[in-house]
N, C-alpha and C positions, 0 to 999 in steps of 0.2 A: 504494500500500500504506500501513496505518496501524497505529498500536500501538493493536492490541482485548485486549493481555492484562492482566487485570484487576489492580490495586490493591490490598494486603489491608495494612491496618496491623497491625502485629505486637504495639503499648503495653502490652495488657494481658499480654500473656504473659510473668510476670516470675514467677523463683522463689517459690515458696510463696503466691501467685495462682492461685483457681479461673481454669479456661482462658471465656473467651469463649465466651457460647455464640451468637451473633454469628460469634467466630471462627472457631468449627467450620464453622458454614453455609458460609461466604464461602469456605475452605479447600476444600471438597467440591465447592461446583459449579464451582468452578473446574477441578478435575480431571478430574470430569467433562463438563464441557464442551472445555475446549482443551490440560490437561495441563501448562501454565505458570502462575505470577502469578509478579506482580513483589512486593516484602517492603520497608515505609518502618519505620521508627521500629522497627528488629531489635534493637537493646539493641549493635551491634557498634560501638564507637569512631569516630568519624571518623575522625579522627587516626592511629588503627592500621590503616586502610582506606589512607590516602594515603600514609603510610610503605610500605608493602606498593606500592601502585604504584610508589614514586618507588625503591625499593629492585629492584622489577621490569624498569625501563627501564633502571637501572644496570647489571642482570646481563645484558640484549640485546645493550648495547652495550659488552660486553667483547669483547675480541678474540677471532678463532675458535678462534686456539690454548687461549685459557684457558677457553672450552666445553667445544672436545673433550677437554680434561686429566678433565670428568667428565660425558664420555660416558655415555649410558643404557644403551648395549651394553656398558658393563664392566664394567655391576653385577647383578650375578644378582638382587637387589632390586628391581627397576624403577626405579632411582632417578638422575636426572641429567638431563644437559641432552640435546635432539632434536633437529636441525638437519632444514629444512624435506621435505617428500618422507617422513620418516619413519613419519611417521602415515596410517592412508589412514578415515579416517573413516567413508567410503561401501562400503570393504573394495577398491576396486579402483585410484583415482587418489590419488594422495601426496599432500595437502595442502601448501597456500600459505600456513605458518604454523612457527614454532618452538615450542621448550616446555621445560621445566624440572618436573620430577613429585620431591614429597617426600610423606611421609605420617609417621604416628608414628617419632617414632626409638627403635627399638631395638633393645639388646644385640645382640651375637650368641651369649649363653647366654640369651635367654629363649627359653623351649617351644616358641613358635612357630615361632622362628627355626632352633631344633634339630631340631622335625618338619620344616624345609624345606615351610613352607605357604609357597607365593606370595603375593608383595605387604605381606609383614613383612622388617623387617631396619632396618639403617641408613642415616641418609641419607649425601650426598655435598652437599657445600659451598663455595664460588668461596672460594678464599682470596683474591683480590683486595679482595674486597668482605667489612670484618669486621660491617659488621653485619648483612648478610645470613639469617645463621642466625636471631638471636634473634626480628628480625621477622618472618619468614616462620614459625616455630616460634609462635612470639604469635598469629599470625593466625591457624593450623590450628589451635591452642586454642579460639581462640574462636570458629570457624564450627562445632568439634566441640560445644560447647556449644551454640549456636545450630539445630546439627542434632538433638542428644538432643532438647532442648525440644517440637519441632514433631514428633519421634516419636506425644508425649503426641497433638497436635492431632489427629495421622491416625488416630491408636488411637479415638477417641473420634469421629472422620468415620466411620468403617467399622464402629461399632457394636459394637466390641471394648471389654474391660478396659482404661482408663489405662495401663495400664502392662505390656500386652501384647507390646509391641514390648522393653521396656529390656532382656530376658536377650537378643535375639537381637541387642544390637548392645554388649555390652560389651567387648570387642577389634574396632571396628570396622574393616572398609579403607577409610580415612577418608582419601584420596587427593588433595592441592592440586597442581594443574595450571597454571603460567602459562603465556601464552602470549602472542607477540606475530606480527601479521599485515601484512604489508608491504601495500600497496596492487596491486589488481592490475586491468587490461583483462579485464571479464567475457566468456567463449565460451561460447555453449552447448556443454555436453557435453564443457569443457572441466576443465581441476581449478582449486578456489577453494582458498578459507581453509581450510574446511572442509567437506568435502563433505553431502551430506544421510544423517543418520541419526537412529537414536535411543540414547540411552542407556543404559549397560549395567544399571545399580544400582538402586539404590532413591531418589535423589533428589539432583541435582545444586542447588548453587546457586551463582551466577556474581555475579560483580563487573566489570562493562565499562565502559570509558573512554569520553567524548563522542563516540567519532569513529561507534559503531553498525557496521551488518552483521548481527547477527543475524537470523535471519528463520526464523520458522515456520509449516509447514504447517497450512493448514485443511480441514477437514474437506471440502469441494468444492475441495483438491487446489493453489489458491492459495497462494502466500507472503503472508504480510504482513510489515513493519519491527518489531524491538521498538524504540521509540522507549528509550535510556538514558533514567534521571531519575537527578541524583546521590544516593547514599550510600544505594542501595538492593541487592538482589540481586534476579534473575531466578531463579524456581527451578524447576525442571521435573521430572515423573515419568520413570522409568528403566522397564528392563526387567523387573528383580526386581519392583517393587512392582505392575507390570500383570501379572506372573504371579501375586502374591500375592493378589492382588483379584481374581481371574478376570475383566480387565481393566475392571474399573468404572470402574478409574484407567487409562487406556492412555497407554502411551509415546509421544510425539508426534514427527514429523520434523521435522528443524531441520536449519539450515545455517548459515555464515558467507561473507559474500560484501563485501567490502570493497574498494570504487571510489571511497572519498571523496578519495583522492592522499594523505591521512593515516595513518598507523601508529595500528593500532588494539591495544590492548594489552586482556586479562581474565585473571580469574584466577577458573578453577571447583573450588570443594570438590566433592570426588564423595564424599556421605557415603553409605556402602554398608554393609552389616551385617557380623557375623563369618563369615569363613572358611567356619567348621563349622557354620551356621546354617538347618537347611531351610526350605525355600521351599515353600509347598504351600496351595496355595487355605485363605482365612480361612471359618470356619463362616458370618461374616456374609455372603458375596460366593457364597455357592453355594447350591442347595436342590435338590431330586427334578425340579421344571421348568426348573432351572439349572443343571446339575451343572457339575462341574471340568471346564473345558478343556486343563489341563494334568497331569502326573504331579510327584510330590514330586521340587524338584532340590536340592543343597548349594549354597549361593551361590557358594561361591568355583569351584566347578568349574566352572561357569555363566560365572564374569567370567574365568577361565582361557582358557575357551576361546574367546569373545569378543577376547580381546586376542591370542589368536594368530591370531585370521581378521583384523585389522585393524590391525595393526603391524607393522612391521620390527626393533623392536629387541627382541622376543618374541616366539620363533620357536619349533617344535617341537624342535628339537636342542637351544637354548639351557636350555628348560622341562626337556628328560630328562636336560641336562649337570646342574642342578641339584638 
């Protein structure tokens, strides 16, 4: 297996910079062909990349008790740490992996959080570890940044207005996930890292450590490695966005399967839209010989129900206790 997903440098895409029309191309076929690239020269800090790792491995290796002190089951929010088995990726085997999920922090008086919309609220924080918060908080700023941007790029891949997308992601579920994955003896048919799926949202983008594992399906059913390149992200299309494109852009399968005897650590932004945001085939992605293959859904009920076919710690009683 080899790393065929493509390269796209990001340079030109700097505020108040016409986008690339270069970029746009390279952006498209990419999606349409396999549904990943990898992202060099993204404008995100080194320096706030490697803090966020070195700040990531410190939170693994805290004790279990001062995990479970902020458990993901005890927060109506989704928010906390997941001890492995929790996740089932593929919906049916637990994953060989841990995690830690924060997203925007807020109030418990803003709107959202008073409509009781899932996947708003406040985060939860290792007091062990004080600086924990701020870089992790630093870093969801700036991949939400990083994600607005490239909104522009895909508005403008799909033959849409500029700025088509910006009202449907101004309270985004702007979702950071770390994760770290012990090494493990591959079985078929047995459970890995992660098992094979696709994404729920509109566009994930992942930060991975040397050690690799990632591996995505191709189109004749094959895995191939995404080979790491440092200080880059890996960014793949979701579910929302192949709905919204009446799959121009389709969600692509992927898994984590990690044998190298090394601890592989990542961390994925799931930058997803708002809540209340429908979803419903773009004018440019359908016509009278192409219609809609799908009906108009609300995002957030879409990733609602999504994380209760494929978690443990989001379950139907816990969704109706809230």
């Amino acid at each position: 297996m080899s790393d065929n997903i493509p390269i796209i440098d990001l340079n030109g895409l700097r505020p108040g910079n016409p986008i690339p029309v270069r970029l746009v191309k390279d952006v498209d076929e990419a999606l349409r062909e396999i549904g990943f690239f990898t992202v060099i020269n993204h404008g995100v800090d080194y320096e706030l990349v490697s803090n966020m790792f070195l700040q990531m491995k410190s939170f693994f290796d805290l004790s279990p008790g001062s995990k479970e002190r902020i458990e993901i089951h005890k927060s109506p929010y989704m928010r906390g740490y997941f001890s492995e088995g929790a996740d089932k990726s593929d919906g049916v085997l637990g994953d060989i992996k841990e995690g830690f999920d924060m997203a925007s922090d807020l109030a418990l008086d803003d709107p959202y959080v008073v409509a009781k919309l899932p996947f708003y609220g406040p985060n939860v924080w290792p007091v062990e570890l004080p600086e924990f918060k701020s870089v992790m908080t630093e870093y969801h700023a700036k991949m939400l940044m990083l994600g607005k941007s490239l909104l522009r790029v895909f508005a403008l891949a799909l033959n849409m207005p500029i700025d088509y997308f910006d009202d449907k992601f101004i309270k985004p579920m702007a979702q950071l996930r770390i994760l770290r994955y012990p090494s493990i003896s591959y079985m078929e048919g047995g459970a890995i890292g992660a098992g094979e799926h696709t994404d729920f949202g509109w566009i994930t983008m992942i930060a991975q450590s040397d050690t690799g594992g990632l591996e995505v399906q191709k189109s004749n059913g094959s895995w191939m490695s995404v080979k790491p390149i440092p200080n880059s992200f890996v960014v793949n299309v979701g579910d929302l966005m192949s709905l919204w494109t009446n799959e121009r852009y389709k969600a692509t399968m992927h898994r984590v399967i990690n044998t190298t005897g090394k601890i592989r650590h990542s961390a994925a932004f799931f930058m997803d839209p708002d809540f209340t945001a429908s979803v419903e085939c773009l004018p440019s992605c359908c016509s009278k010989e192409s219609p809609a293959k799908y009906e108009a859904i609300v995002a957030g009920e879409y990733m609602d129900r999504r994380f209760l076919e494929t978690t443990t710690f989001r379950t139907l009683e816990t969704a109706e206790e809230y």
